[in-house]
KEKE-3310 file (N, C-alpha, C; in steps of 0.2 Angstrom, whole numbers, plus 5000, padded with zeros to 4 digits):
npx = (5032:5030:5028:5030:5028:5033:5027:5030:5028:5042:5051:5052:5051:5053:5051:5055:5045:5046:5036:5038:5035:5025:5028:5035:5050:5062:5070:5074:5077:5074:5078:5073:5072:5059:5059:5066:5059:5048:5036:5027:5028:5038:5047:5047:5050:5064:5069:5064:5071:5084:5079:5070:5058:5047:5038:5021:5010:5008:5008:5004:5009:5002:5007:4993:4973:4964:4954:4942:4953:4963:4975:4978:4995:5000:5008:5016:5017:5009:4996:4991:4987:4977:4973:4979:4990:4991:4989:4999:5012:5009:5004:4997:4988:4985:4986:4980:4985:4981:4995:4997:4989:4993:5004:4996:4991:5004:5007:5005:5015:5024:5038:5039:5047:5050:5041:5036:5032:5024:5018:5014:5005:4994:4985:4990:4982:4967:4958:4951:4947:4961:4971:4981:4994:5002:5018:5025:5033:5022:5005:4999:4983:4975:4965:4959:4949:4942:4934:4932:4938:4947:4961:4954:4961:4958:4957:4963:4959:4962:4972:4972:4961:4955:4966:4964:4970:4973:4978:4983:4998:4993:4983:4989:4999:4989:4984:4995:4996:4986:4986:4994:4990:4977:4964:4970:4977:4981:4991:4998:5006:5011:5020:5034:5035:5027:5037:5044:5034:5033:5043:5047:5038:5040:5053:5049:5042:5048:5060:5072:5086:5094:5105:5121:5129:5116:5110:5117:5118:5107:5105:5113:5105:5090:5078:5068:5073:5084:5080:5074:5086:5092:5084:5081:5096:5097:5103:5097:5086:5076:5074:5073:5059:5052:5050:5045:5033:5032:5028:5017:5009:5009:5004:4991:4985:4987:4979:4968:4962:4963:4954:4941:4943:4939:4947:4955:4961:4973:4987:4996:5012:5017:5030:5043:5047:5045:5054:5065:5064:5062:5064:5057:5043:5039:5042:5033:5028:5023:5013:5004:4996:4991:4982:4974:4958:4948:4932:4935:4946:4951:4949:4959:4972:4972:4974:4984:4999:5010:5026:5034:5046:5053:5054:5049:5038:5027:5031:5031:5016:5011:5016:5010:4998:4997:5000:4990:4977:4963)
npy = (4683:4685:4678:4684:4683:4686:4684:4680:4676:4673:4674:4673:4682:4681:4684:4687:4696:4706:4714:4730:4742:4745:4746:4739:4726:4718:4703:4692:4687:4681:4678:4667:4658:4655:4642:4635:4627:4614:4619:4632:4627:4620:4631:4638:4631:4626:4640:4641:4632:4636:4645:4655:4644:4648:4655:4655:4661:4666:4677:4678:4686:4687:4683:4687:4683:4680:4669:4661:4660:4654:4654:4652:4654:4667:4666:4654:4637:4632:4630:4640:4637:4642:4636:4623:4627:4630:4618:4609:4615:4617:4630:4641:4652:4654:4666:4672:4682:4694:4700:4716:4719:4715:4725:4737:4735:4739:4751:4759:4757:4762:4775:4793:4798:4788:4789:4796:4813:4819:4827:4844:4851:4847:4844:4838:4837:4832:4818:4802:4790:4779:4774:4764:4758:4748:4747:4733:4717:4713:4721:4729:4734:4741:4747:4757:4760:4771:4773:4781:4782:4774:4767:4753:4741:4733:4721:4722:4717:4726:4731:4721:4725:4734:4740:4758:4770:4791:4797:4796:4793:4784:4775:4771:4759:4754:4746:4740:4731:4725:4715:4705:4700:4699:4703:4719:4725:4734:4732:4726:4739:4744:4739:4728:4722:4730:4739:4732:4732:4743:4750:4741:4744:4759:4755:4750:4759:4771:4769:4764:4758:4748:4751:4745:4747:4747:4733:4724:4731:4725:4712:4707:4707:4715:4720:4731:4737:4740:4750:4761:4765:4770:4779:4789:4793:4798:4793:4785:4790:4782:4776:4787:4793:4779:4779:4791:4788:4778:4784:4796:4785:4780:4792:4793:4779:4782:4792:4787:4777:4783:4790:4781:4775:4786:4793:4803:4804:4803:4794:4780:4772:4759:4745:4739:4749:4762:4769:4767:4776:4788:4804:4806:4803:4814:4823:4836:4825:4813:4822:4831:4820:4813:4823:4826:4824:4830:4836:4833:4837:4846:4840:4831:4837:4840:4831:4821:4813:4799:4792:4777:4769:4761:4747:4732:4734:4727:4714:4720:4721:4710:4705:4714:4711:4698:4696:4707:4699:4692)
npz = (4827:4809:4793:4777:4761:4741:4728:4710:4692:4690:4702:4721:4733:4751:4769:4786:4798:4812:4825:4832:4842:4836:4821:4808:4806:4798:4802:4792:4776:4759:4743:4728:4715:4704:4695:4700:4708:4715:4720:4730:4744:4746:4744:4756:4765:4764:4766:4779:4785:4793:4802:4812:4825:4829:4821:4815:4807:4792:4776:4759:4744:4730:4712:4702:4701:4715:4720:4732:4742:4734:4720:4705:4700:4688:4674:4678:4684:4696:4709:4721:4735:4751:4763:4759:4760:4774:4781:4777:4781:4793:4800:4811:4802:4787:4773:4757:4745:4731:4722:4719:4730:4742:4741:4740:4753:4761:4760:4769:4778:4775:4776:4778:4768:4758:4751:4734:4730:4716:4709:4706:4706:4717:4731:4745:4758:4754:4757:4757:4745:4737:4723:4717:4706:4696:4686:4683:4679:4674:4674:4687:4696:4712:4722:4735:4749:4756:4772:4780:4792:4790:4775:4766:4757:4742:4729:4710:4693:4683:4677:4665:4657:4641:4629:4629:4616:4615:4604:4587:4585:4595:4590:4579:4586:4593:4584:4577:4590:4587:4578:4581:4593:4594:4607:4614:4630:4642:4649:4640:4633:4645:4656:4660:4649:4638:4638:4627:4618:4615:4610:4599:4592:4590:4583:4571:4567:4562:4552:4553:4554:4566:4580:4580:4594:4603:4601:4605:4617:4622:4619:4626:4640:4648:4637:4640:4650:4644:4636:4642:4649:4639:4631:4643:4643:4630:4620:4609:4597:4592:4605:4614:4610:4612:4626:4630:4626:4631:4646:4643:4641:4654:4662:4656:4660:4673:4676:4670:4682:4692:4691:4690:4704:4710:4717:4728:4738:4733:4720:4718:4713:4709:4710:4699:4689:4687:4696:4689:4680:4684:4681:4669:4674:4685:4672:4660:4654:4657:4668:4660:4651:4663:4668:4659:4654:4650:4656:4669:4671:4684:4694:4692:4694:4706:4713:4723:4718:4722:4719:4723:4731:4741:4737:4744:4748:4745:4750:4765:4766:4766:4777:4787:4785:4789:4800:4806:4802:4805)
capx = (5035:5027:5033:5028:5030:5030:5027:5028:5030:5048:5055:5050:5055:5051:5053:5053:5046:5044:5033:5040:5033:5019:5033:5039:5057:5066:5074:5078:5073:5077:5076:5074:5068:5055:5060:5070:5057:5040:5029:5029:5027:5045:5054:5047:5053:5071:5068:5064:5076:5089:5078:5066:5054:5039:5032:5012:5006:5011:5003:5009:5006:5005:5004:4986:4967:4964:4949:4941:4960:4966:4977:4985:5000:5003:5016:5018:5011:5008:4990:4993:4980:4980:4970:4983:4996:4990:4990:5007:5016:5005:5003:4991:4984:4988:4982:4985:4980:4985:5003:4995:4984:4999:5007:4990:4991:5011:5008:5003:5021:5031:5040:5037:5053:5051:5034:5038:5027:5027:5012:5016:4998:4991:4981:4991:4978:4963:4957:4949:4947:4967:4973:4988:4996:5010:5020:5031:5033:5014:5002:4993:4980:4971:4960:4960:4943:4943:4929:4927:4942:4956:4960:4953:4963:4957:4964:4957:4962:4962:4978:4969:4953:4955:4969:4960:4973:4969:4979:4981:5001:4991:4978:4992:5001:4983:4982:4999:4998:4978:4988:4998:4986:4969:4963:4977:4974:4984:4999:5002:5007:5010:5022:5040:5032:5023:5041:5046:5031:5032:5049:5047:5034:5044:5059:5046:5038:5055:5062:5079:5091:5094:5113:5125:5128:5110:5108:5125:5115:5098:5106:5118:5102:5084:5075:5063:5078:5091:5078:5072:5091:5096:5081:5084:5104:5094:5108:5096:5080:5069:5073:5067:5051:5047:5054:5041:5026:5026:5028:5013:5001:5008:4999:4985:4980:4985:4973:4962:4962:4962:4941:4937:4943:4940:4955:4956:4968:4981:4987:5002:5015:5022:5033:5050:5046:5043:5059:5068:5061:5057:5064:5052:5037:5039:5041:5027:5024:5018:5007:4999:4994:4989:4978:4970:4951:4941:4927:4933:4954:4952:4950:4966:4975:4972:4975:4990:5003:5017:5032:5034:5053:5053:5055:5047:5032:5021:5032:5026:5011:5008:5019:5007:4992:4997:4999:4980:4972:4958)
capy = (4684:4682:4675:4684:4683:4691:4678:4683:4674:4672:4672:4672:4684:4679:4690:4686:4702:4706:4723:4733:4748:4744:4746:4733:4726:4712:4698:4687:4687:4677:4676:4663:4657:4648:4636:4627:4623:4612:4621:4635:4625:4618:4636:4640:4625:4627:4645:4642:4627:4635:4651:4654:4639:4650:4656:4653:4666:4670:4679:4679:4690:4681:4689:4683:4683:4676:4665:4657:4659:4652:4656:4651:4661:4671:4664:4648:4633:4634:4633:4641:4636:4642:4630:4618:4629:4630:4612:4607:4619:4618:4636:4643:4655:4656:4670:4673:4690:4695:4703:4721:4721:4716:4731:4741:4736:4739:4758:4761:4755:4769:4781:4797:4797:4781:4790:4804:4816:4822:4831:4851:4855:4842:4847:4834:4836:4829:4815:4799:4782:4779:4771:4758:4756:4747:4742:4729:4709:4715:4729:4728:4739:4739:4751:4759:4761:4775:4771:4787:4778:4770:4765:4746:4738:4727:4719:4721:4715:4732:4732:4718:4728:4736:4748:4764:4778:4794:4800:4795:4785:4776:4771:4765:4756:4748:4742:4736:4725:4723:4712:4700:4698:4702:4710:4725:4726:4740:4727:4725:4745:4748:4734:4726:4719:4735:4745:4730:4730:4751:4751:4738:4748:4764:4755:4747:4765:4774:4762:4767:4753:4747:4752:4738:4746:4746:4728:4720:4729:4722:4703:4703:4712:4715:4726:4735:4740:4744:4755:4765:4768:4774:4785:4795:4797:4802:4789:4784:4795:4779:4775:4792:4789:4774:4780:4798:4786:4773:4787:4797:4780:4777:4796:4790:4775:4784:4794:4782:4774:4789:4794:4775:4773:4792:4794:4810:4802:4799:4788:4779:4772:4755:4741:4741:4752:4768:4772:4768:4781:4797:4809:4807:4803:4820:4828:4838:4820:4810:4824:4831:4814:4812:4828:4827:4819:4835:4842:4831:4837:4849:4833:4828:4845:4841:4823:4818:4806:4798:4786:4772:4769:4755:4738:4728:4735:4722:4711:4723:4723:4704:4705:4718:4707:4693:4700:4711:4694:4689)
capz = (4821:4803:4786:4772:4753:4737:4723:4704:4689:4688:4707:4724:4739:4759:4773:4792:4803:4820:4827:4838:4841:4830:4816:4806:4809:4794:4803:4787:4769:4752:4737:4726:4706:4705:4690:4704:4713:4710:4724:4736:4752:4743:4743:4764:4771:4765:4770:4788:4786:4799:4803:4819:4825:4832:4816:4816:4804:4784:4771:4753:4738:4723:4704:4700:4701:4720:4721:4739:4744:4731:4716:4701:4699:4682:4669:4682:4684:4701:4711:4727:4740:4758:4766:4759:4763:4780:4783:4774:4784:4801:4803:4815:4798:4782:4772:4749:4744:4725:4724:4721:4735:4747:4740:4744:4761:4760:4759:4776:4783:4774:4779:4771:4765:4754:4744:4731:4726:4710:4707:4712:4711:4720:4738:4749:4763:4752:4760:4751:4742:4733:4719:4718:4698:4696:4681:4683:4673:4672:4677:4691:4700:4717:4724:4744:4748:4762:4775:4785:4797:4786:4770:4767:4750:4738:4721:4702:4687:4679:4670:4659:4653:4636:4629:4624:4615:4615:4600:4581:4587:4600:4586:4574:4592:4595:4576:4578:4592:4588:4573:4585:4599:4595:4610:4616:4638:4645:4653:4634:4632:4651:4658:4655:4639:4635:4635:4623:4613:4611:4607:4592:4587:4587:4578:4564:4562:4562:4547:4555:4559:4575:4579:4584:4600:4605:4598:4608:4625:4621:4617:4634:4648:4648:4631:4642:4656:4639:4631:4649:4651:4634:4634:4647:4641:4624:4616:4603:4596:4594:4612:4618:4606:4616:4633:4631:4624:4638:4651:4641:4644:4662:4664:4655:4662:4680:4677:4672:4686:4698:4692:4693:4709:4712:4720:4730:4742:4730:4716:4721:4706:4713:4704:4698:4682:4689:4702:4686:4676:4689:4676:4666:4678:4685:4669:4658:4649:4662:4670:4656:4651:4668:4669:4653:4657:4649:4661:4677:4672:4688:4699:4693:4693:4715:4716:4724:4717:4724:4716:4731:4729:4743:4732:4748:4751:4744:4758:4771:4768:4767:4784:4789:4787:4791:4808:4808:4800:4812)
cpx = (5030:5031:5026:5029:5029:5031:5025:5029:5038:5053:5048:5054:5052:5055:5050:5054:5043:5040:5035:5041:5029:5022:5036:5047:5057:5070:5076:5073:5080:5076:5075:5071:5064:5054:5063:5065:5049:5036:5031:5031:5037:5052:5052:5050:5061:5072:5069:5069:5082:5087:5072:5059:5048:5036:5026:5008:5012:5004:5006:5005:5007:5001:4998:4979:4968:4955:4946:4948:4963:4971:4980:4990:5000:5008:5019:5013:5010:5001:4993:4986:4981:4978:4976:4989:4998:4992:4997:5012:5015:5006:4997:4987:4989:4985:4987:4979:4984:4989:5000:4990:4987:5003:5003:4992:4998:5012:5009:5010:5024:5031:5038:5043:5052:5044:5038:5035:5028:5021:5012:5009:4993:4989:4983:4986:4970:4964:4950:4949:4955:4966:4980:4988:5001:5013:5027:5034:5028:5012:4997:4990:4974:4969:4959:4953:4942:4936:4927:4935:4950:4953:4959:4954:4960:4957:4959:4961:4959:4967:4974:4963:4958:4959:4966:4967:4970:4972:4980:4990:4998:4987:4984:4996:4996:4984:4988:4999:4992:4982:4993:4996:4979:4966:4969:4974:4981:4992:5002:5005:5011:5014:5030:5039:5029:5030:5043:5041:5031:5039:5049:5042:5036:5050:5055:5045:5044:5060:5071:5080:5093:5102:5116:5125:5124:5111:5112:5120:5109:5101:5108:5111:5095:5083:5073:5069:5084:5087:5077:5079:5094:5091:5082:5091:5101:5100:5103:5088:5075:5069:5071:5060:5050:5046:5047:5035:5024:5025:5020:5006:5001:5003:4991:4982:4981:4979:4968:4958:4961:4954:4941:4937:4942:4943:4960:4961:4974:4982:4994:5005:5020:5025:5038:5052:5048:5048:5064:5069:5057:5061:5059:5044:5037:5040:5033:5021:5019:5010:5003:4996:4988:4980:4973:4963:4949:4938:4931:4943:4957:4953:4957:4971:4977:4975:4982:4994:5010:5022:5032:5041:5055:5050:5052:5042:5028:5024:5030:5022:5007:5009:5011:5000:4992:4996:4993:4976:4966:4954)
cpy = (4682:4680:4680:4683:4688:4686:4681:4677:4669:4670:4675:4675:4682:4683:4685:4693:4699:4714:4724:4741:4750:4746:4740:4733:4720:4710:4695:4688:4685:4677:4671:4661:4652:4645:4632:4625:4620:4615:4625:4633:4623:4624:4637:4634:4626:4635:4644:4635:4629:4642:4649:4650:4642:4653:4654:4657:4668:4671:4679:4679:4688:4685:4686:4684:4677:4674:4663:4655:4653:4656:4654:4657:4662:4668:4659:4644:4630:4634:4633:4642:4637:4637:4624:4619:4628:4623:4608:4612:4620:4623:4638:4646:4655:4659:4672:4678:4689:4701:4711:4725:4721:4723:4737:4741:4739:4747:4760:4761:4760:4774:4787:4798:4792:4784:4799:4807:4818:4826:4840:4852:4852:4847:4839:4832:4832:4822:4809:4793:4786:4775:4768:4756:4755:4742:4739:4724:4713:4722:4726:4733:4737:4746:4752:4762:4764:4775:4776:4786:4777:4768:4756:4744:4733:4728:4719:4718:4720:4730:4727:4722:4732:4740:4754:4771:4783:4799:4797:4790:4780:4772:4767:4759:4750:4743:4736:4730:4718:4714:4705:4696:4700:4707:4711:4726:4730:4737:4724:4731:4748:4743:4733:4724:4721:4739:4739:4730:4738:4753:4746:4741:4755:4763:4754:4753:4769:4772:4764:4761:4753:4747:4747:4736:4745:4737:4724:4723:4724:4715:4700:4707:4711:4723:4732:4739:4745:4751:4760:4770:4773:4780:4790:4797:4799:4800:4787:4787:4789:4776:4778:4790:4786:4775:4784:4795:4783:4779:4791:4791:4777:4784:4795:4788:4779:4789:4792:4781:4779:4788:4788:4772:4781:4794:4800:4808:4800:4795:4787:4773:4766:4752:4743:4746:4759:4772:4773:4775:4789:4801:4811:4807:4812:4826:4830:4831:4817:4816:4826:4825:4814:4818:4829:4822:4824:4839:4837:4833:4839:4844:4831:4832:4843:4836:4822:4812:4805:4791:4781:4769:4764:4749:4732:4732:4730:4717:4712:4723:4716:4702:4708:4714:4700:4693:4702:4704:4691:4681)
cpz = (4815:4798:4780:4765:4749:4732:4717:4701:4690:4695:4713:4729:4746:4761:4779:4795:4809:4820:4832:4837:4837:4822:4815:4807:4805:4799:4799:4783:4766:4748:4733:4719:4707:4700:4694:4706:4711:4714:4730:4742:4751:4748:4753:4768:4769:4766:4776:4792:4793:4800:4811:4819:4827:4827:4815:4811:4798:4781:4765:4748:4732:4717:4702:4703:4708:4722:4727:4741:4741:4723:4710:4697:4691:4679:4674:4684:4691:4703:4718:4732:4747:4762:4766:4761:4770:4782:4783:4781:4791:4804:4808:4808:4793:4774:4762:4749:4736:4727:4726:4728:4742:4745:4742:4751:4764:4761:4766:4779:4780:4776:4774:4768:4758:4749:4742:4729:4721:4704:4710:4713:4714:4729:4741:4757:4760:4755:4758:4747:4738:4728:4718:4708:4699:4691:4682:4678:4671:4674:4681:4694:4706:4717:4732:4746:4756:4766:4782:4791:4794:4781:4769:4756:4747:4731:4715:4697:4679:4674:4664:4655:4647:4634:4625:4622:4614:4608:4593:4584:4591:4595:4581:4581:4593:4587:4577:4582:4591:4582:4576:4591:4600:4600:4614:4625:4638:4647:4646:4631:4640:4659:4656:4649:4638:4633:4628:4617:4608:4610:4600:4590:4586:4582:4570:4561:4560:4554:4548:4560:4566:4576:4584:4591:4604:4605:4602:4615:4627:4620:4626:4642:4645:4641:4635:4647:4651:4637:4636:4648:4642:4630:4637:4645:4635:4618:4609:4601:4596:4601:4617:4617:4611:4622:4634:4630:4630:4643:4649:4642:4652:4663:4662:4659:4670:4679:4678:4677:4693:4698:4692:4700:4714:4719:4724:4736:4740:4724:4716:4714:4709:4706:4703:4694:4683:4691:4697:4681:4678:4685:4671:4668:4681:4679:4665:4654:4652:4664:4667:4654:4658:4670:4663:4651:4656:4655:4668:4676:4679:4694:4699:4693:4703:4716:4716:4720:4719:4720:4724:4728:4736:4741:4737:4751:4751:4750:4763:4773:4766:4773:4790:4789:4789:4801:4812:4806:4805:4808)
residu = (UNK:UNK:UNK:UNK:UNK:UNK:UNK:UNK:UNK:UNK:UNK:UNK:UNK:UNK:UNK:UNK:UNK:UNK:UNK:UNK:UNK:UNK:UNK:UNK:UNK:UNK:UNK:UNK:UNK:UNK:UNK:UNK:UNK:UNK:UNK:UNK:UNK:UNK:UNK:UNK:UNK:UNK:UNK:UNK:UNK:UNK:UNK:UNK:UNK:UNK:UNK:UNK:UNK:UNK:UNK:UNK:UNK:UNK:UNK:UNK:UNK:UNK:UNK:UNK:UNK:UNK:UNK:UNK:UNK:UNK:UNK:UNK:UNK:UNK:UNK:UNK:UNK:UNK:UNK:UNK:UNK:UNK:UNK:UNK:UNK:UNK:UNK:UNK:UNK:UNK:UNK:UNK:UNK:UNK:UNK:UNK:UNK:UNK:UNK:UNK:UNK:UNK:UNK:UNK:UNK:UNK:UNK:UNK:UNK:UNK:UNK:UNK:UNK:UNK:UNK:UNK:UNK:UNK:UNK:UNK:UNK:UNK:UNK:UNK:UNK:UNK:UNK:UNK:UNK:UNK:UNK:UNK:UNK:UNK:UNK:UNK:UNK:UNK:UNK:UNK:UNK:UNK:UNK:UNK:UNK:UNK:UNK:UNK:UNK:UNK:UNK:UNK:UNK:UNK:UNK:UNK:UNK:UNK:UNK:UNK:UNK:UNK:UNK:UNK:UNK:UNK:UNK:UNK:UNK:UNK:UNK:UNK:UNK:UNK:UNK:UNK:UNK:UNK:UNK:UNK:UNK:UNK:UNK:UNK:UNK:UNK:UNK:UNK:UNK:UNK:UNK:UNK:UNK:UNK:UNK:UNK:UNK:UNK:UNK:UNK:UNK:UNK:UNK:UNK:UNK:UNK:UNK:UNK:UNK:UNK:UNK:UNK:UNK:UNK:UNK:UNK:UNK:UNK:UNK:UNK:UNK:UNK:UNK:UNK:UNK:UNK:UNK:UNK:UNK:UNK:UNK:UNK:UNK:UNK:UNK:UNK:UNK:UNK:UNK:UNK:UNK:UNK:UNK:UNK:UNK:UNK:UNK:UNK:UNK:UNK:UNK:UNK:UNK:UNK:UNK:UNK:UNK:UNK:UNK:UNK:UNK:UNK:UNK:UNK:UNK:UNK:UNK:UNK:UNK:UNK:UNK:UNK:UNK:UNK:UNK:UNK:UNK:UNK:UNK:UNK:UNK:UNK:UNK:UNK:UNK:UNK:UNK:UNK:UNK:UNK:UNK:UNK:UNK:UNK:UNK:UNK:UNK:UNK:UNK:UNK:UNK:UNK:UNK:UNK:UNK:UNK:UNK:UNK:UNK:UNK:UNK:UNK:UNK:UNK:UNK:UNK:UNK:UNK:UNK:UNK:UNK:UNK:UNK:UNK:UNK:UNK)
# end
């Protein structure tokens, strides 16, 4: 059996798997906030509090830049050390990857069913280094670095690099936030505080009140989750606006991210963000975007992309290594 994690900001998911038939199998998962608790080793012990005693091996994905295995997690104040982990908890191994790179590994478990393509002209048989973009709280990107054998993942801290637009709104968008936070990274355009930041800049530019009912959903739920949904029902025109821009830079940066990780085996579209908004990911928004990189556009004309519509991969695939760890 393993134990693995998924640790963001704001909560904390655990999984116990078994292999069998070299396929994962969930015996037990939790979830939990992590403002109740002072310290992961905290949340795994009342975890394995009344769960099975032969556990020896976890892995856990944590939102953050990992160091000599270690981490300080994102928007928490948290340093998550394995070594210390390892000892506190007296595992046989205990292994921290950052969250997007458990989700890299995480691919490999899915069923085909669980990945959506959404590229018609894509050449699914190409075969080739991938790319993993995933906007969630944040944006994170890894990179599948194909070795002649198998894919071998590892983690970047892309979504922070620079937001470049490519059209005359993205340069007033860039101005705008350029005015709030000096430097604009991609996870400020391309995240759940990118839909909220591209919807107040559609409302400012708009000079069109914000209507009661809108304003009463957005007090009582999430901005970024109200604006996606009313989007797509096309309930209010600044809400498409923001809905068709963020969708416009998720193609973007996937693109992006395709030719630096030249990505002929794919560009996979993790995170919560995405599953919510496949009307739009499939439509001409997204791919045009996507395909538009001048003299190398024809590369991305071929390249595969899937939506990944299981919510527990990154568990997977810290299950998953936790398991192959040597």
């Amino acid at each position: 059996m393993f134990l693995a994690g998924d640790i963001g900001g704001t909560k904390t998911n655990l999984a116990i798997y078994t292999f069998d038939d070299d396929h994962l199998v969930e015996q037990k998962s939790a979830h939990y906030a992590n403002k109740d608790h002072a310290a992961l080793d905290e949340i795994v012990r009342d975890f394995l509090a009344d769960g099975p005693k032969d556990i020896t091996r976890a892995c856990f994905g944590v939102a953050g830049p990992v160091k000599d295995g270690a981490v300080r997690v994102t928007n928490l104040p948290w340093i998550i050390d394995a070594v210390e982990l390892q000892a506190r908890l007296k595992f046989k191994r205990v292994s921290v990857l950052n969250d997007v790179d458990a989700n890299a590994y995480g691919i490999q478990t899915l069923r085909p069913d669980e990945l959506l393509p959404i590229n018609p002209q894509a050449d699914p048989q190409q075969v080739g280094n991938r790319a993993l973009i995933s906007a969630g709280t944040g944006l994170g990107e890894a990179g599948m670095f194909w070795d002649g054998v198998t894919h071998r993942p590892f983690a970047t801290e892309g979504g922070h690099s620079s937001f470049a637009p490519n059209d005359a709104i993205g340069d007033e968008l860039l101005r705008f936030l350029r005015r709030e936070h000096g430097h604009v990274s991609w996870e400020r355009v391309l995240s759940g505080m990118g839909m909220k930041n591209t919807y107040r800049f559609f409302r400012y530019r708009s000079s069109i009140a914000e209507p009661a009912w809108l304003t009463k959903e957005i007090n009582e739920g999430d901005l970024a989750a109200v604006v996606t949904k009313a989007g797509l029902a096309e309930k209010d025109h600044v809400c498409v606006e923001s809905l068709d821009y963020f969708t416009r830079n998720y193609g973007a940066e996937a693109g992006n991210f395709a030719l630096k990780m030249l990505a002929l085996g794919g560009v996979y579209l993790g995170g919560g963000i995405a599953p919510k908004m496949l009307p739009k990911l499939k439509s001409e928004i997204f791919l045009d975007a996507f395909y538009h990189k001048g003299r190398l556009s024809p590369l991305l004309h071929s390249t595969p992309v899937y939506v990944i519509l299981n919510d527990k991969t990154a568990l997977q695939g810290a299950a998953w290594f936790a398991a192959h760890a040597v």
